[in-house]
DRENTI-194076 format. One record per residue (C-alpha): chain; residue in one letter; y, x, z. Coordinates in nm, 2 decimals. Last residue first. Layout:
N
('A','A',(Y,X,Z))
...
END
This chain:
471
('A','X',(6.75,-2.22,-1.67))
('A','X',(6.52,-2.21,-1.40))
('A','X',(6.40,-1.82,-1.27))
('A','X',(6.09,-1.68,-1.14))
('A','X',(5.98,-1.51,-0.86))
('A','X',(6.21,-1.24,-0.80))
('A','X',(6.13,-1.01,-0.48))
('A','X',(5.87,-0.79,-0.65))
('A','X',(5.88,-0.56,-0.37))
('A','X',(6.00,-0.56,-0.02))
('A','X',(5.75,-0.81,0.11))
('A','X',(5.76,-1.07,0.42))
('A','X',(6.04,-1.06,0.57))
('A','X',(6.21,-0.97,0.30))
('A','X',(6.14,-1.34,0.15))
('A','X',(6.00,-1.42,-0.20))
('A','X',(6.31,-1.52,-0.44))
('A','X',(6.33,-1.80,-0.71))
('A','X',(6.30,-2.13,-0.51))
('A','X',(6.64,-2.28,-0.64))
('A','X',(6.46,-2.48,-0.96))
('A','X',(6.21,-2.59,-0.67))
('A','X',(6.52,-2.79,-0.49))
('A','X',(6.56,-2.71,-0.12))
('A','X',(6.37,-2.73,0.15))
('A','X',(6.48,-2.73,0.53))
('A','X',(6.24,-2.56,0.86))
('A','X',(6.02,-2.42,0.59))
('A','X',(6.16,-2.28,0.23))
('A','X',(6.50,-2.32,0.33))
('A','X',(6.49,-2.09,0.61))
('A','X',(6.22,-1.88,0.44))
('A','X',(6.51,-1.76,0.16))
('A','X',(6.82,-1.75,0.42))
('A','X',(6.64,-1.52,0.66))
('A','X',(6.76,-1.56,1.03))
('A','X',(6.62,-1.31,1.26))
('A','X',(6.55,-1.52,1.50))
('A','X',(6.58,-1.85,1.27))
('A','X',(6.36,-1.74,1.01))
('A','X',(6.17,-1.63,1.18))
('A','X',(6.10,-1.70,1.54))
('A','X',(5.75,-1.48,1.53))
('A','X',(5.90,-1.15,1.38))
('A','X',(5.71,-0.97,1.18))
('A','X',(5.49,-0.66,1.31))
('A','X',(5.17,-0.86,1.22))
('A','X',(5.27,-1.16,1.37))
('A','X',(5.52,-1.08,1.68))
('A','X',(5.63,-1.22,1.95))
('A','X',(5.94,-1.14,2.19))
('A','X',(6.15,-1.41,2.01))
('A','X',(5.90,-1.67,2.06))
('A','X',(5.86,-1.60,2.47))
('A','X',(6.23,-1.55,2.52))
('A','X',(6.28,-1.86,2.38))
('A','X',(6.08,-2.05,2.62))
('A','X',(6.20,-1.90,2.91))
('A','X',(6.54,-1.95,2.82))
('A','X',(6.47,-2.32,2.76))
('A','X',(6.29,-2.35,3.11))
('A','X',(6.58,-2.23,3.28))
('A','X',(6.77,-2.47,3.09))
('A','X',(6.53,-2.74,3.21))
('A','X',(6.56,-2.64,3.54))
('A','X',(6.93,-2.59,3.58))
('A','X',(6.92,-2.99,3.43))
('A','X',(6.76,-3.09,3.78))
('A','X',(6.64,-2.77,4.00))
('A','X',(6.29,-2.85,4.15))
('A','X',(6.16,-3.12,3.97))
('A','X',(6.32,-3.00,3.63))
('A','X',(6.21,-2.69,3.66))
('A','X',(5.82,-2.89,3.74))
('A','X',(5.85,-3.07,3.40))
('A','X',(6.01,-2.76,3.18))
('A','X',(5.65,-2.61,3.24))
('A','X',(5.45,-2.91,3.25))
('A','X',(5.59,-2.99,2.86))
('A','X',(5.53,-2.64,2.78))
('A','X',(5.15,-2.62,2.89))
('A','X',(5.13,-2.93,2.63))
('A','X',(5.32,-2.80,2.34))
('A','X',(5.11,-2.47,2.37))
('A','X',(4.78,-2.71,2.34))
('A','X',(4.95,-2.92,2.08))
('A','X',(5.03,-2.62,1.87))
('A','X',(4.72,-2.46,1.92))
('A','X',(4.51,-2.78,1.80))
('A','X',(4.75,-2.83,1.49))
('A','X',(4.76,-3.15,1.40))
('A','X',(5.16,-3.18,1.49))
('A','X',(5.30,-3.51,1.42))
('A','X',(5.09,-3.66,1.77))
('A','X',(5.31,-3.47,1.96))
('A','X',(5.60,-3.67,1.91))
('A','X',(5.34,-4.03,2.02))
('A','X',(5.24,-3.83,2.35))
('A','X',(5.60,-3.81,2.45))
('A','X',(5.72,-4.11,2.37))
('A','X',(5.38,-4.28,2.53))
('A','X',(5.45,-4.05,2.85))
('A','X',(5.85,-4.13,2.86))
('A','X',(5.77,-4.56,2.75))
('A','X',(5.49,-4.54,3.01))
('A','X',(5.75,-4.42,3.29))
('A','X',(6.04,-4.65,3.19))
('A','X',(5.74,-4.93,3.25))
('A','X',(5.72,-4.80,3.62))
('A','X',(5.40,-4.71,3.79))
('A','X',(5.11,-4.76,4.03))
('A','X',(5.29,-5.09,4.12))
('A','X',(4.96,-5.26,4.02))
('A','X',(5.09,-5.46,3.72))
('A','X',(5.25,-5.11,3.59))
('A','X',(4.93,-4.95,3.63))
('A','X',(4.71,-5.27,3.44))
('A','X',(4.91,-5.26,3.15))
('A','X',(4.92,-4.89,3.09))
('A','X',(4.55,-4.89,3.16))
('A','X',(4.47,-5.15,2.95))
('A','X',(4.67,-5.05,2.67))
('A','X',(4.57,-4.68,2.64))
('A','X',(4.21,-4.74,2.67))
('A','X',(4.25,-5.00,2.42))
('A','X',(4.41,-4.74,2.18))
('A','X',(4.21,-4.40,2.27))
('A','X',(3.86,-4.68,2.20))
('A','X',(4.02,-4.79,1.86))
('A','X',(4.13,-4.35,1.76))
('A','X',(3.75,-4.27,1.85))
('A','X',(3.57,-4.49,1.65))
('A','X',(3.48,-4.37,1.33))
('A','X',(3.56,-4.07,1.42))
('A','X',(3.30,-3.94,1.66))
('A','X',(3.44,-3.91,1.95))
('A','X',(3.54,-3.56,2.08))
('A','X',(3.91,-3.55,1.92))
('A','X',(3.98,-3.91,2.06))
('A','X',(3.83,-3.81,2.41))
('A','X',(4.08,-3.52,2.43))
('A','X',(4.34,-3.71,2.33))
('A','X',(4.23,-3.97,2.59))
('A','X',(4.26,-3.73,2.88))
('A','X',(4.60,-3.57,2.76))
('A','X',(4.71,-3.93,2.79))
('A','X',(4.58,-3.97,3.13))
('A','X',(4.78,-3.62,3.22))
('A','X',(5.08,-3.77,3.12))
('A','X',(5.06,-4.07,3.29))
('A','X',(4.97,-3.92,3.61))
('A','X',(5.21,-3.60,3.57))
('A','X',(5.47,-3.92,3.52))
('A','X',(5.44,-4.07,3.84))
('A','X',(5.40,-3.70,4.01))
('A','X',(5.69,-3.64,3.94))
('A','X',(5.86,-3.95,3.97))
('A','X',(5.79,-3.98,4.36))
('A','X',(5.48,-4.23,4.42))
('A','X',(5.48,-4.59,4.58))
('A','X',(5.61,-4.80,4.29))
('A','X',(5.77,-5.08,4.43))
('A','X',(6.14,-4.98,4.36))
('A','X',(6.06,-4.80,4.06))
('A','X',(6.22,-5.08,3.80))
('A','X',(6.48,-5.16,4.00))
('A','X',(6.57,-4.80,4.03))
('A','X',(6.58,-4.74,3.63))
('A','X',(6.79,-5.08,3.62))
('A','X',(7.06,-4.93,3.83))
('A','X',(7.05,-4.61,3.64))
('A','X',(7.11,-4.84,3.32))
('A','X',(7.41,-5.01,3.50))
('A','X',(7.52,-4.71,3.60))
('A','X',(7.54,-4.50,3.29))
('A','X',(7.35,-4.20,3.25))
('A','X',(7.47,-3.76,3.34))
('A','X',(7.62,-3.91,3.69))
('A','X',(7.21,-3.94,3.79))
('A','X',(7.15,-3.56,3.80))
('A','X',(6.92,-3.51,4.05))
('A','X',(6.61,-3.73,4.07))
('A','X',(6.60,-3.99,3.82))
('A','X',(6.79,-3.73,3.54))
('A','X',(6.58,-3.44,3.64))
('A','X',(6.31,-3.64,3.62))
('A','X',(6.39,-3.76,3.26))
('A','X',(6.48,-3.47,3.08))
('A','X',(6.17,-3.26,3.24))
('A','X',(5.94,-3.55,3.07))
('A','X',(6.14,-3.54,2.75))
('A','X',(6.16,-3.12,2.77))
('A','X',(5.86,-3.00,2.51))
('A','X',(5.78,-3.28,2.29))
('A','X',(6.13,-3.40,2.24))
('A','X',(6.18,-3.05,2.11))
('A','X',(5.87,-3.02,1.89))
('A','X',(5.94,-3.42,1.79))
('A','X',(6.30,-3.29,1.70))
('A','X',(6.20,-3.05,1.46))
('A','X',(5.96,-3.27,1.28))
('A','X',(6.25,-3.55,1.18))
('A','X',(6.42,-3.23,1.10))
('A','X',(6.12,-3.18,0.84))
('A','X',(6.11,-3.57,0.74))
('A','X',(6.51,-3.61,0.67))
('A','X',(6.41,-3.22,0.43))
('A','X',(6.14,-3.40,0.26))
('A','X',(6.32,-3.71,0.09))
('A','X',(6.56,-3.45,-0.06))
('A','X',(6.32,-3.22,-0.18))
('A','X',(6.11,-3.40,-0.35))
('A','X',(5.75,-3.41,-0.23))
('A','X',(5.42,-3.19,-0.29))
('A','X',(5.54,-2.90,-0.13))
('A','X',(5.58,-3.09,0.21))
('A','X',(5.21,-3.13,0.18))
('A','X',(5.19,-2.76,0.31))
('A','X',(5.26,-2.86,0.65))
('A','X',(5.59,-2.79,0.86))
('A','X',(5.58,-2.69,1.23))
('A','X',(5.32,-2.49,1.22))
('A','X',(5.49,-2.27,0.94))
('A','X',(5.78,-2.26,1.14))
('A','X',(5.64,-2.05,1.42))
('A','X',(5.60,-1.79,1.14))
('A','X',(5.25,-1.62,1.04))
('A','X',(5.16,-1.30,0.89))
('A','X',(4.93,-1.37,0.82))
('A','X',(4.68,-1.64,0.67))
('A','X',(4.36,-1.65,0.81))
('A','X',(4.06,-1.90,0.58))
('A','X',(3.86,-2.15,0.73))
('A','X',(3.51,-2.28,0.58))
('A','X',(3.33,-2.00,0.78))
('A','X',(2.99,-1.87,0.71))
('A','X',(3.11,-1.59,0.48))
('A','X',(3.49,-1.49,0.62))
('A','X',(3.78,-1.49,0.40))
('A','X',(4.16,-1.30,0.54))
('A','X',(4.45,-1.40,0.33))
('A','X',(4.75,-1.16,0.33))
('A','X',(5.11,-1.24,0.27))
('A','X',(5.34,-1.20,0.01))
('A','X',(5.47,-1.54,-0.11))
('A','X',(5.21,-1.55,-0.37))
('A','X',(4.96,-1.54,-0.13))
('A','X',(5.06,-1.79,0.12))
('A','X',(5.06,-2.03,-0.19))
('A','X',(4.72,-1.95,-0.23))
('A','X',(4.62,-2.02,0.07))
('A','X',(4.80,-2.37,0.13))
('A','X',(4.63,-2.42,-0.22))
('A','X',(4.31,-2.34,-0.09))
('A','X',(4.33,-2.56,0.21))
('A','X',(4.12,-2.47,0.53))
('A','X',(4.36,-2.36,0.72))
('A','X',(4.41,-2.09,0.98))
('A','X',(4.73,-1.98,1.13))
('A','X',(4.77,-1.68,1.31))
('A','X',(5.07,-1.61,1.58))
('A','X',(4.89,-1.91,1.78))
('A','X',(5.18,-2.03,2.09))
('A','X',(5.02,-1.99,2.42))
('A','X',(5.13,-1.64,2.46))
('A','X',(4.98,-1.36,2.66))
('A','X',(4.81,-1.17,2.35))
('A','X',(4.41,-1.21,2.31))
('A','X',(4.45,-0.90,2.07))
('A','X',(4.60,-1.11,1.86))
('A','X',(4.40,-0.96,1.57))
('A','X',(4.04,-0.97,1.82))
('A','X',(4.13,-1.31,1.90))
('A','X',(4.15,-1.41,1.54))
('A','X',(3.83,-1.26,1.40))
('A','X',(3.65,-1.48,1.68))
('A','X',(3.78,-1.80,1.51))
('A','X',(3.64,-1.67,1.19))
('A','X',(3.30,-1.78,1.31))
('A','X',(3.00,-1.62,1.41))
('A','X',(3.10,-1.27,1.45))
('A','X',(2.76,-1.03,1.62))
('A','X',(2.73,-0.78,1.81))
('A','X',(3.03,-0.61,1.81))
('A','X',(3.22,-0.31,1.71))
('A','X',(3.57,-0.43,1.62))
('A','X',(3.76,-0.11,1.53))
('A','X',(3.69,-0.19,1.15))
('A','X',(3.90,-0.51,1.13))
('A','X',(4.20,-0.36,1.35))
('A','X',(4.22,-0.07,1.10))
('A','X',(4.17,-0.29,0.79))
('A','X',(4.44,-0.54,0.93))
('A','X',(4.68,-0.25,0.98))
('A','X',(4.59,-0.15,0.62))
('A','X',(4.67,-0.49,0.48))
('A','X',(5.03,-0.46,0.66))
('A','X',(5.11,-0.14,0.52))
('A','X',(4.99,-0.27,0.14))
('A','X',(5.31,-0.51,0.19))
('A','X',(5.16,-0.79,-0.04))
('A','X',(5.38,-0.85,-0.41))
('A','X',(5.21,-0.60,-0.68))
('A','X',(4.88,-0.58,-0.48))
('A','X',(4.82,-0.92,-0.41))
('A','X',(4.65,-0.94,-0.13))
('A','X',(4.29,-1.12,-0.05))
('A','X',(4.10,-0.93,0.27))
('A','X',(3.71,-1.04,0.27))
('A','X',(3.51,-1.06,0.59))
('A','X',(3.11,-1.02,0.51))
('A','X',(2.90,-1.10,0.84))
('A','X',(2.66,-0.79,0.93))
('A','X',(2.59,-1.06,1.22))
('A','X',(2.33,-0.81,1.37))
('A','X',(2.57,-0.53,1.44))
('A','X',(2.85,-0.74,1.34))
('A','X',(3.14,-0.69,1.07))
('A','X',(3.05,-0.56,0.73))
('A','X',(3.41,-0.53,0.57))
('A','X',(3.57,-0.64,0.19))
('A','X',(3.85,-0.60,0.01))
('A','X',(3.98,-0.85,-0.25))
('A','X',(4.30,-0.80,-0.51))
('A','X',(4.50,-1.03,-0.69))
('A','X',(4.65,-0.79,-0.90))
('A','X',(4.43,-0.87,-1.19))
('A','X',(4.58,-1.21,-1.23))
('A','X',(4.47,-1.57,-1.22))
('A','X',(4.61,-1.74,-0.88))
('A','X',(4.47,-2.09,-0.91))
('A','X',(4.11,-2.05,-0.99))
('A','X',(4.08,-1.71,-0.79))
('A','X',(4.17,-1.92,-0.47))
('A','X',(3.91,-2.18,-0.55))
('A','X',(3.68,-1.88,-0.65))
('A','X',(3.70,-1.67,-0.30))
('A','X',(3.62,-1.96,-0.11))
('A','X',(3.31,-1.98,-0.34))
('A','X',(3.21,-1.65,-0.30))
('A','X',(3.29,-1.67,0.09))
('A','X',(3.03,-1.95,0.11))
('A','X',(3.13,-2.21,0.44))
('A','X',(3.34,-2.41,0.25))
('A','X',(3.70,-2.36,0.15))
('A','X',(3.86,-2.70,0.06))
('A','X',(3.90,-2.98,-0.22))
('A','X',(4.17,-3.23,-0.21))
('A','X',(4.51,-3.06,-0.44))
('A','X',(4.79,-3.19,-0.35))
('A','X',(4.98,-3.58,-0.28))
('A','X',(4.88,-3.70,0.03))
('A','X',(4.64,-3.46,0.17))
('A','X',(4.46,-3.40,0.50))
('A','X',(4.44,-3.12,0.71))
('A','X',(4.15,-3.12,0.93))
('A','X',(3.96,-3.32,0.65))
('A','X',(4.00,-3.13,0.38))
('A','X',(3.77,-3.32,0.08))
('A','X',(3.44,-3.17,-0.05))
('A','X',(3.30,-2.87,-0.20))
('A','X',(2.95,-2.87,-0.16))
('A','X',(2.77,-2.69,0.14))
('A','X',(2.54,-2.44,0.10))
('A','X',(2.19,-2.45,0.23))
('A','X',(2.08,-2.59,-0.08))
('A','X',(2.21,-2.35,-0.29))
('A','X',(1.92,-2.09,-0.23))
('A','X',(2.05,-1.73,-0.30))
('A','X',(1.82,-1.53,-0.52))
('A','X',(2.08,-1.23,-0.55))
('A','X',(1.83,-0.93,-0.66))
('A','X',(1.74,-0.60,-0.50))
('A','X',(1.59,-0.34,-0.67))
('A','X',(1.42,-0.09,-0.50))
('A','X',(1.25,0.27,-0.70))
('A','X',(1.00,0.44,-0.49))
('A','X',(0.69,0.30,-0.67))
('A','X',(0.82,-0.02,-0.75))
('A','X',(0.96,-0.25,-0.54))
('A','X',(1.18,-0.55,-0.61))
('A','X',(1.37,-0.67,-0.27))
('A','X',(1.47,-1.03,-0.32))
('A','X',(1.81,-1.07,-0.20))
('A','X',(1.96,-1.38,0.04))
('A','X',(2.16,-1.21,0.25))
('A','X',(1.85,-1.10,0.54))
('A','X',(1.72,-0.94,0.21))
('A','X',(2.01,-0.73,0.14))
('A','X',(2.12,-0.60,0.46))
('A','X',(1.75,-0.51,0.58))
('A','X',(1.70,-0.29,0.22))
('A','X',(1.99,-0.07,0.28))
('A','X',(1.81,0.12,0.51))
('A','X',(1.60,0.23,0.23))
('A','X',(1.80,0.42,0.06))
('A','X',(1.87,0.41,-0.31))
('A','X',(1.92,0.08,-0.40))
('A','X',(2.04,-0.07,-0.72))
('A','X',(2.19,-0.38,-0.66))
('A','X',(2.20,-0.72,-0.92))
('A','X',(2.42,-0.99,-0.91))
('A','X',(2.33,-1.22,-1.22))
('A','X',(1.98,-1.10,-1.31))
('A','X',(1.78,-0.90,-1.49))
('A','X',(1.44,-0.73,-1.39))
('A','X',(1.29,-0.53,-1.73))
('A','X',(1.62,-0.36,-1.76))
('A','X',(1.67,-0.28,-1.38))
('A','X',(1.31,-0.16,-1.37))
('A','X',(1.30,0.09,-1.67))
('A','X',(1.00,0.21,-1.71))
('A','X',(0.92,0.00,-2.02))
('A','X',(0.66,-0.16,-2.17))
('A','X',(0.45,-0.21,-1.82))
('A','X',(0.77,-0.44,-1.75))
('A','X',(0.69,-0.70,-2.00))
('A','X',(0.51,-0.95,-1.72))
('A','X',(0.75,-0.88,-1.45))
('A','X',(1.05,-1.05,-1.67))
('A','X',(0.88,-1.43,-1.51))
('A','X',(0.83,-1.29,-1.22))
('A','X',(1.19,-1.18,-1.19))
('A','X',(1.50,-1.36,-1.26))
('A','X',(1.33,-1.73,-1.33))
('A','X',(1.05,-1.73,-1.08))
('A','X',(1.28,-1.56,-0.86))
('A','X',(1.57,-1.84,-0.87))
('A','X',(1.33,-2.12,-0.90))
('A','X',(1.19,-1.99,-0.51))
('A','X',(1.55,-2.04,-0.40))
('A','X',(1.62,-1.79,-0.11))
('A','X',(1.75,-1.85,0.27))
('A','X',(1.43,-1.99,0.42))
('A','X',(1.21,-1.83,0.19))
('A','X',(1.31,-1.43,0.27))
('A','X',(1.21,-1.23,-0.01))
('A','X',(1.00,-0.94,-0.10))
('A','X',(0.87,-0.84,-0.47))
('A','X',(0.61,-0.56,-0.51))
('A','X',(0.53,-0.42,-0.81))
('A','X',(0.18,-0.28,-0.87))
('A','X',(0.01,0.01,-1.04))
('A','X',(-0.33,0.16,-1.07))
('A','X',(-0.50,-0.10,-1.27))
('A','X',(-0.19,-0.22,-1.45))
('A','X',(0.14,-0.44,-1.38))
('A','X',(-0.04,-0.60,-1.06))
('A','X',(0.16,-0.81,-0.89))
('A','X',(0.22,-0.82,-0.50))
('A','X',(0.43,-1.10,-0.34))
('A','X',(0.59,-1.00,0.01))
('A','X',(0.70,-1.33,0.18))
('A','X',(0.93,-1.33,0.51))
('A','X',(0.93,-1.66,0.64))
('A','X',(0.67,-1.60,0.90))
('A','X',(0.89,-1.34,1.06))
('A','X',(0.70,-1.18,1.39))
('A','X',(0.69,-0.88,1.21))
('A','X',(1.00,-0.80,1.04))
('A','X',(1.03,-0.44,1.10))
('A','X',(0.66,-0.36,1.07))
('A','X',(0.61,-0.57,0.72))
('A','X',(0.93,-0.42,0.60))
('A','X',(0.81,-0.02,0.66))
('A','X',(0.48,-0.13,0.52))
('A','X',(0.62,-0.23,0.22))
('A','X',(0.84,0.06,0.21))
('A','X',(0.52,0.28,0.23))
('A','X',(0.35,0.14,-0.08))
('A','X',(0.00,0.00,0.00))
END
């Protein structure tokens, strides 16, 4: 028996699903073809190789006698366990090794509809868990040879391929080689998802706030690419990373694109305000109720104590109730299955807001501050978002308990030293607003017209600024 044979039978003993087929070219000579079943398509070999086997004692040649689509010439034998546990079958022949892409489709999904990040008016399909197709829905819409793709091994076990997409006549090549660096410092057992890829970037950085967005639209990807930045593809993972990445870029979706520019730009400031509201409502109020009552009219503060005089709990913790009841059935509205989540959030929602304000438990000016607030955050899909909009909102709550309006200002310095101290990929996180940059300004937080969209930002590139111009 050859020796590499028996070098894969004693390194994947214990693996039913391994198959080793011997076939006899002559009396004294046999080729020997290894696959794994689970992960390969049995048509696949019969079509690339057995069926080519049968004219190989013509010619010594195996890569000529063996075609197929994706084929790898190896030359050591380590390299054998990387190909075969990706869906190779391992052609053996004396000492010459072939391996072969024999993928089986059927364990890959189809591309279907985004369903994380919906859309109105774009382009529906999304990445999928194959970083070859990923890397065609992005290659369908940019076609150029300066869109360029680097790939890394990551995993001891994993040996999961991550792919790096720049173009190389627009992309900062500084900042692809700082991701390369990072990449190939991670020495780890195994990646599983792309999500694990991003902690090791951010370097699990003291912020709430994500300085790496992930999507799982092409176009949104693709778009990213042509304004300079880098695209990160990971096999097994139907997400891509986009960086670097701007606070404003959570704020406003890539379906604004899709719309004219002066029904958009009401809708993006409409956005702007929910993030505030989101944030300092809550503080707002109770430092209002409990401290600075001279900043309302009388008659309406008047009607405010009415309203709490049978409710037995201070407004703090009145509202911490509410609000924590509607973190609660967010939380059991992303866990449901969806078909049914979003009626169960509803009536839960109803009946306990009904039933605490006939009890006393709490005011109605209370549920109309929790359901405001929960209803602004409800714009932003973004997990990450709502999660750093959510430590936020307790943060400018308990200032405001203790010092009034002070508080919330407080809270407002705090929150703006945070953004302006962060950094995405040694760009800074506030832009375009801290530093202010004219071209991303009114490319995110405002839009203008697509006939004025000519230049790429210097945030984010240096070279190749002109995109285009309108007569």
């Amino acid at each position: 028996m050859n020796s590499i044979v028996k070098r894969l039978k004693e390194e994947f003993k214990n693996t039913p699903d391994l198959k080793i087929k011997e076939i006899k070219i002559n009396l004294f000579k046999s080729v020997y073809v290894a696959f794994i079943e689970t992960i390969c398509d049995s048509d696949k070999i019969n079509e690339y190789i057995l069926k080519n086997l049968v004219y190989y004692n013509k010619n010594n040649n195996l890569n000529s006698n063996v075609p197929g689509p994706n084929t790898v010439i190896i030359k050591k034998e380590d390299e054998i366990e990387y190909y075969i546990t990706n869906g190779f079958a391992i052609v053996i022949s004396d000492k010459n090794i072939l391996a072969i892409e024999v993928k089986s489709s059927s364990i890959i999904r189809a591309v279907s509809t985004s369903t994380r990040e919906p859309s109105l008016l774009g382009p529906e399909d999304s990445f999928v868990e194959n970083i070859q197709t990923n890397t065609g829905l992005i290659k369908r819409r940019i076609r150029t040879n300066t869109l360029k793709t680097e790939e890394i091994s990551l995993g001891r076990k994993t040996k999961v391929t991550i792919s790096i997409n720049y173009l190389d006549d627009v992309a900062e090549y500084e900042n692809v080689k700082i991701i390369k660096d990072k990449l190939k410092n991670i020495d780890v057992d195994g990646v599983i998802d792309i999500s694990t890829i991003i902690h090791y970037l951010e370097s699990e950085n003291k912020t709430v706030f994500p300085t790496i967005k992930r999507t799982e639209r092409p176009d949104l990807a693709s778009q990213s690419l042509l304004e300079g930045k880098i695209v990160i593809l990971m096999d097994n993972s139907p997400f891509a990373i986009v960086l670097p990445t701007f606070l404003a870029d959570f704020i406003n979706p890539i379906n604004d694109n899709y719309v004219k520019s002066i029904n958009v730009t009401f809708v993006k400031i409409l956005r702007i305000f929910c993030f505030i509201t989101s944030m300092a409502v809550p503080g707002i109020f109770i430092a209002i109720i409990n401290y600075n009552q001279e900043t309302i009219p009388s008659s309406l503060l008047i009607n405010f104590s009415t309203q709490r005089s049978s409710v037995p709990f201070p407004s703090i913790v009145e509202l911490i109730m509410l609000l924590i009841i509607c973190d609660i059935l967010r939380e059991s509205d992303l866990r449901f299955p969806s078909n049914f989540g979003s009626a169960i959030s509803i009536l839960g929602a109803l009946i306990i807001g009904d039933a605490a304000v006939n009890a006393g438990l709490v005011s109605p000016i209370a549920i109309i501050i929790a359901a405001f607030t929960f209803i602004s955050s409800l714009i932003f899909t973004e997990l990450e978002i709502s999660n750093a909009l959510r430590c936020y909102r307790y943060i400018f709550l308990f200032a405001a308990s203790f010092f009034g309006l002070y508080g919330i200002f407080l809270a407002t310095i705090l929150f703006l030293i945070n953004v302006i101290s962060l950094r995405s990929l040694n760009t800074p996180y506030f832009a375009p607003v801290a530093p202010y940059n004219k071209d991303y300004f009114f490319k995110t937080l405002l839009k203008v017209k697509d006939t004025k969209n000519t230049k790429r930002s210097s945030l984010l590139t240096k070279k190749n600024i002109t995109k285009g111009k309108f007569q």
